[in-house]
C-alpha positions as CSV (number, residue, x, y, z in Angstrom):
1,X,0.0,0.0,0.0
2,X,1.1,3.2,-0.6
3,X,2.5,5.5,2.4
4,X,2.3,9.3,3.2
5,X,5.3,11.2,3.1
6,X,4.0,13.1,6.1
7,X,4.3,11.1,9.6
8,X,5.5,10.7,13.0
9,X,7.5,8.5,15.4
10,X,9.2,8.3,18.8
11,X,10.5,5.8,21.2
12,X,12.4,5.6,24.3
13,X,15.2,3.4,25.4
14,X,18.1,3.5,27.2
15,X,21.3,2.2,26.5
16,X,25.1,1.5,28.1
17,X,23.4,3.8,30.7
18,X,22.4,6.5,28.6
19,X,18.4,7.1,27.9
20,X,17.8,8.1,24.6
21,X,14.6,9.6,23.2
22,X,14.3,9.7,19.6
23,X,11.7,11.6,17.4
24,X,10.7,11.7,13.7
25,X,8.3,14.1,11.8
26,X,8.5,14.8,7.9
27,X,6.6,16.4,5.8
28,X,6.6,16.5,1.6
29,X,9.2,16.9,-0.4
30,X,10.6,16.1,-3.8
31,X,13.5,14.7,-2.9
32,X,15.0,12.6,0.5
33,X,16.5,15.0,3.3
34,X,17.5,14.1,6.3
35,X,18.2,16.3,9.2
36,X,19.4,15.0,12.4
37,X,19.4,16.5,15.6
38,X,21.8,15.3,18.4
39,X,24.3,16.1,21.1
40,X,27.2,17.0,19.6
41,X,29.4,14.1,22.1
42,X,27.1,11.2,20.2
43,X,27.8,13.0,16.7
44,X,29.6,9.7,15.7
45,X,25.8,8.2,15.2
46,X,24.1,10.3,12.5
47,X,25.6,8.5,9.4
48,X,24.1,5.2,10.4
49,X,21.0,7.3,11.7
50,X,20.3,9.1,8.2
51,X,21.1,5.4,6.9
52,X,18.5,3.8,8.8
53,X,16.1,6.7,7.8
54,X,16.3,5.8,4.6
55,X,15.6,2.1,4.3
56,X,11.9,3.6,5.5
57,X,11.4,6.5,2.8
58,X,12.7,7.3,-0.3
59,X,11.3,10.8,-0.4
60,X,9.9,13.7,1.8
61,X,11.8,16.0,4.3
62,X,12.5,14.1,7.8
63,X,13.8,15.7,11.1
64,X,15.1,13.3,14.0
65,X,15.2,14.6,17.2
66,X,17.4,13.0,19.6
67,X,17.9,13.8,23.1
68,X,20.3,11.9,25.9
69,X,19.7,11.7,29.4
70,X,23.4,10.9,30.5
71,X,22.3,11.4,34.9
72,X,22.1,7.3,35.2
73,X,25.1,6.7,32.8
74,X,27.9,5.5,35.2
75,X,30.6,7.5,33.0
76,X,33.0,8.8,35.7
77,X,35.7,7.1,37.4
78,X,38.2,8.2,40.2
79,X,42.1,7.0,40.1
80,X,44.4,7.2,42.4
81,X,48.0,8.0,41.3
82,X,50.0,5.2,43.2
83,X,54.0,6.5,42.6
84,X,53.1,10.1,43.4
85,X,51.1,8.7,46.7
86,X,54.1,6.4,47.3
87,X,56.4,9.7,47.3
88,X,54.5,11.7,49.7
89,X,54.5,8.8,52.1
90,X,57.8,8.4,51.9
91,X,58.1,12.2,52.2
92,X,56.1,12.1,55.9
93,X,58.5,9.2,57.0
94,X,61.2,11.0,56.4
95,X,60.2,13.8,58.5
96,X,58.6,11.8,61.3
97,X,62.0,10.1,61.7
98,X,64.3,13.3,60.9
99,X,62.9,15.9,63.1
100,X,60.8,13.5,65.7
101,X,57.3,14.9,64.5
102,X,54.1,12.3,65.0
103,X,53.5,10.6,61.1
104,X,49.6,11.8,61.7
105,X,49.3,11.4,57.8
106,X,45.6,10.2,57.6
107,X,43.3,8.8,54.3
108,X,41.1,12.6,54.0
109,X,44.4,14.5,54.5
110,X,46.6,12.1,51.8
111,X,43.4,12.2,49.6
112,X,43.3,16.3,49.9
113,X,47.0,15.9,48.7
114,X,47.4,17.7,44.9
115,X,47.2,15.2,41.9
116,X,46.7,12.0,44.1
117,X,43.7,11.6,43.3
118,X,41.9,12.5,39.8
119,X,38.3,12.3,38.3
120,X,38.0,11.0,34.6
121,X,35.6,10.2,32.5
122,X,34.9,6.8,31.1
123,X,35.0,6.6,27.8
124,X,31.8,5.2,26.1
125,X,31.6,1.6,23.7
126,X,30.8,3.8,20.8
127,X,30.1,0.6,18.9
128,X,27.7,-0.6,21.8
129,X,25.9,2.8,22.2
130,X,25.7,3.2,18.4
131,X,23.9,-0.5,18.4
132,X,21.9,0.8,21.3
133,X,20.3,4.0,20.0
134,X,19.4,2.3,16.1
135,X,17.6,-0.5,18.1
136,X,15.6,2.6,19.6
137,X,15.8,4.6,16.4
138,X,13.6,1.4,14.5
139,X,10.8,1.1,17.1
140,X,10.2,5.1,16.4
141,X,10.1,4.3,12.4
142,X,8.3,1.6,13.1
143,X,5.7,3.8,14.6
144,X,6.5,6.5,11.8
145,X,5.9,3.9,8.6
146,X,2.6,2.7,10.8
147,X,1.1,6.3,10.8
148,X,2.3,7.0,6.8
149,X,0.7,4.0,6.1
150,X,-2.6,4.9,7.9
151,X,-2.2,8.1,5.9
152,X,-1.6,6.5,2.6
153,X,-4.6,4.4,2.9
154,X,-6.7,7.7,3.2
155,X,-4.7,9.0,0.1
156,X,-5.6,5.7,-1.9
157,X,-9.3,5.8,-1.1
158,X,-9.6,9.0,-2.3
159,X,-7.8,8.5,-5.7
160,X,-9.3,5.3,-5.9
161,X,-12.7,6.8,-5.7
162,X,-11.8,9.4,-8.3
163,X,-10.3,6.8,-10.9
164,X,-14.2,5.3,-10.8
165,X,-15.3,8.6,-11.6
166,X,-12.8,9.3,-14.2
167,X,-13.7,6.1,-15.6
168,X,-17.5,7.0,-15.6
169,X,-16.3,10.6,-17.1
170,X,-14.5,8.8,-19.9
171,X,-17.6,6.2,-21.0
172,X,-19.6,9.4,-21.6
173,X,-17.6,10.6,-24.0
174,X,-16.6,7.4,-25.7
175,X,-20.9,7.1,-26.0
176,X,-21.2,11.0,-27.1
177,X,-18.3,11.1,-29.8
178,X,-20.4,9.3,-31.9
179,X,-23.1,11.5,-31.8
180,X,-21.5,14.4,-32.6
181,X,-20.6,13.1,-36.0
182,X,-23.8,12.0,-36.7
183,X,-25.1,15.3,-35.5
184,X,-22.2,17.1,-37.9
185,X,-23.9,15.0,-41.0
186,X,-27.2,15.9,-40.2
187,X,-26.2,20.0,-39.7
188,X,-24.3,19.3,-42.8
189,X,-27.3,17.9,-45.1
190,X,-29.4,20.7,-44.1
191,X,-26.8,23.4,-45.0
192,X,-26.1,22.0,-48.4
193,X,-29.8,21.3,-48.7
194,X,-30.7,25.1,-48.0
195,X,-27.7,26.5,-50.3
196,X,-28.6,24.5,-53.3
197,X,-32.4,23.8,-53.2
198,X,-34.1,22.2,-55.9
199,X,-30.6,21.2,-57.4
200,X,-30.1,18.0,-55.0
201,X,-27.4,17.4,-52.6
202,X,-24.5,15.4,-53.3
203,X,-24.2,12.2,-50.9
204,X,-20.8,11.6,-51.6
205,X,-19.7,15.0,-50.8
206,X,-21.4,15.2,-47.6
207,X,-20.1,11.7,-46.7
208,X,-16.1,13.0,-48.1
209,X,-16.9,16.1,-45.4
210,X,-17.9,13.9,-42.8
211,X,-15.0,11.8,-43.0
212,X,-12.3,14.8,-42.9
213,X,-14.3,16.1,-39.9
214,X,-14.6,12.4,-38.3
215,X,-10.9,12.6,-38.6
216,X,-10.3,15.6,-37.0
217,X,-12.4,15.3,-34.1
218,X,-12.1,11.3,-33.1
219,X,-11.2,10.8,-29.9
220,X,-10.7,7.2,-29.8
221,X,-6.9,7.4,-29.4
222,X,-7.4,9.8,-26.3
223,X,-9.8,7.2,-24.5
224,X,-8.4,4.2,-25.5
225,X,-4.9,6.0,-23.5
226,X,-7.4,7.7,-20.8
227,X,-8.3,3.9,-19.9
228,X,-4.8,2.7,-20.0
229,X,-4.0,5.6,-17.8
230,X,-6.1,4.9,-15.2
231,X,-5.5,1.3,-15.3
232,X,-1.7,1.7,-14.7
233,X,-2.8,4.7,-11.8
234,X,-4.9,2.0,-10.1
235,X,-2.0,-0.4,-10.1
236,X,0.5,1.8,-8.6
237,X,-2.1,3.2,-5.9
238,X,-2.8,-0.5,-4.8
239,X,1.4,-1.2,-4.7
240,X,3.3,-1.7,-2.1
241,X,6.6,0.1,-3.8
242,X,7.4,4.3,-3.8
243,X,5.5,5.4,-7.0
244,X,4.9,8.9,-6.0
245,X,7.5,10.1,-8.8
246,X,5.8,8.2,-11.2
247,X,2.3,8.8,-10.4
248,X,3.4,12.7,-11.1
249,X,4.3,11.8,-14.3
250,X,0.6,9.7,-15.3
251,X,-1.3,12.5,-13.8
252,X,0.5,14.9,-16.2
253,X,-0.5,12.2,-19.2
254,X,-4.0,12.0,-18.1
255,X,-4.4,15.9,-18.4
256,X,-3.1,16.2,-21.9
257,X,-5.5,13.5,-22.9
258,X,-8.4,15.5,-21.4
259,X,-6.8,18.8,-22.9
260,X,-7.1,17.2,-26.3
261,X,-10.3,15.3,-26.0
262,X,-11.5,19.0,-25.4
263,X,-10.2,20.8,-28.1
264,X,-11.2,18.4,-30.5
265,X,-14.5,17.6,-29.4
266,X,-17.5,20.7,-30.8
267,X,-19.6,19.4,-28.9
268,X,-21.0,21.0,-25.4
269,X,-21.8,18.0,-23.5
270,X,-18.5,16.7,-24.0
271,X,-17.4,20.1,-22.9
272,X,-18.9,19.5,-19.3
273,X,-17.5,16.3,-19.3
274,X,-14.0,17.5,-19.9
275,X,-14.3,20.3,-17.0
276,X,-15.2,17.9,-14.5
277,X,-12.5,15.3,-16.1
278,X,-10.0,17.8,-15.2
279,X,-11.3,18.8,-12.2
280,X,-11.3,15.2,-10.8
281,X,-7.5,14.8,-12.0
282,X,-6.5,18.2,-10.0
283,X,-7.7,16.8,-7.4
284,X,-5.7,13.5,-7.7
285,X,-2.6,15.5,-8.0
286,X,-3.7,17.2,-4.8
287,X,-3.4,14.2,-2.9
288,X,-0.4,12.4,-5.2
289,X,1.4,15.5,-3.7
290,X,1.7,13.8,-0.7
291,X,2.3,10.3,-1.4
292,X,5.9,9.2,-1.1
């Protein structure tokens, strides 16, 4: 089935210690862009991220959000410089002993000491955290393809619904073409018949008429392609790959076949018919605007 480009998904997870909240919202666009949103220490993620983004949608404009909670993450660690504690022990001995003072040395005042002790920061699996965060990133697509699809089926219903009508549209004037030819012949007849009276009309002349002006406005090439049209729109609608690019492309086809099924057809019924032909395939393209 076909999918909206517009949608959105989140999720929440947490990972090596971190919790991560991701969000997705796009709207349409021609092409795929991706813009990714992150702190700038997990910066090392948004390849894979815009990577994983795409295996979803080929098309529209996406923003990610991602936020990181790092409070829980146990990333700070506290070391103890051994030789330079060592030193300043032996320091204290040698002034206990040297000038007879008490060694009173005790753990707060040794810890208090400069550089014996230091605070560092641990420094994160990237490959685990990355692994981490796309596992969270594809339960919010997951909820982001559910909602473009629930959007897309809307979108198909429609057009699906219009492609009847257009269908409808296109019987009428496959069953009025006719009739204005045979109309044209009548017209015809009585002209001739008025312009030369008693001297008779000339069958084979009206018929030699007819035919040049059968020619010029037949329309059986236009609905034969108008059906063929809407065949192949119906196909793609009911698909399950991107065709949003291509539907653009038969909806363009399907208003030059009504374009020239109106300027070749005199008639004012057909007329009608074109207008609300047209007016049902503007409103395709409407909706084909958002379909990815």
């Amino acid at each position: 089935m076909i999918k909206s480009m517009t949608g959105y998904g989140g999720a929440k997870g947490e990972t090596e210690g971190f919790r991560i909240t991701i969000e997705l919202k796009s709207v349409n666009n021609r092409y795929l862009d991706t813009a990714v949103r992150l702190p700038r220490s997990f910066i090392f993620v948004e390849d894979a991220v815009k990577t994983a983004v795409g295996r979803h949608i080929s098309r529209g404009k996406v923003d990610v959000f991602i936020t990181v909670d790092s409070s829980a993450a146990e990333d700070t660690e506290i070391r103890i410089n051994e030789p330079l504690l060592q030193n300043y022990l032996k320091v204290f001995d040698f002034l206990a002993e040297t000038y007879g003072m008490p060694n009173d040395a005790g753990v707060m005042s040794v810890c208090r000491l400069p550089d014996v002790l230091t605070v560092e920061k641990k420094e994160a699996d990237r490959q685990s955290l990355e692994q981490g965060l796309l596992a969270i990133l594809e339960e919010a697509l997951a909820e982001f393809d559910a909602m473009r699809l629930r959007e897309g089926g809307k979108l198909r219903d429609d057009v699906l619904v219009r492609i009847v009508e257009l269908g409808r549209l296109t019987g009428i004037v496959e069953a009025e073409a006719p009739r204005t030819l045979t109309d044209y012949r009548v017209r015809l007849a009585q002209k001739m018949q008025e312009v030369l009276g008693g001297a008779g009309v000339d069958e084979s002349r009206i018929l030699a008429e007819a035919a040049i002006y059968a020619d010029r406005v037949a329309v059986d090439e236009e609905t034969v392609r108008l059906r063929s049209h809407l065949s192949q729109l119906e196909g793609m609608i009911n698909g399950d790959s991107p065709a949003g690019r291509k539907i653009d492309f038969l909806i363009q086809e399907l208003n030059r076949e009504a374009n020239t099924i109106g300027s070749k057809c005199q008639s004012s019924g057909i007329a009608y018919v074109v207008v609300d032909m047209k007016s049902e395939i503007e409103k395709i393209r409407e909706q084909i605007q958002n379909v990815e």
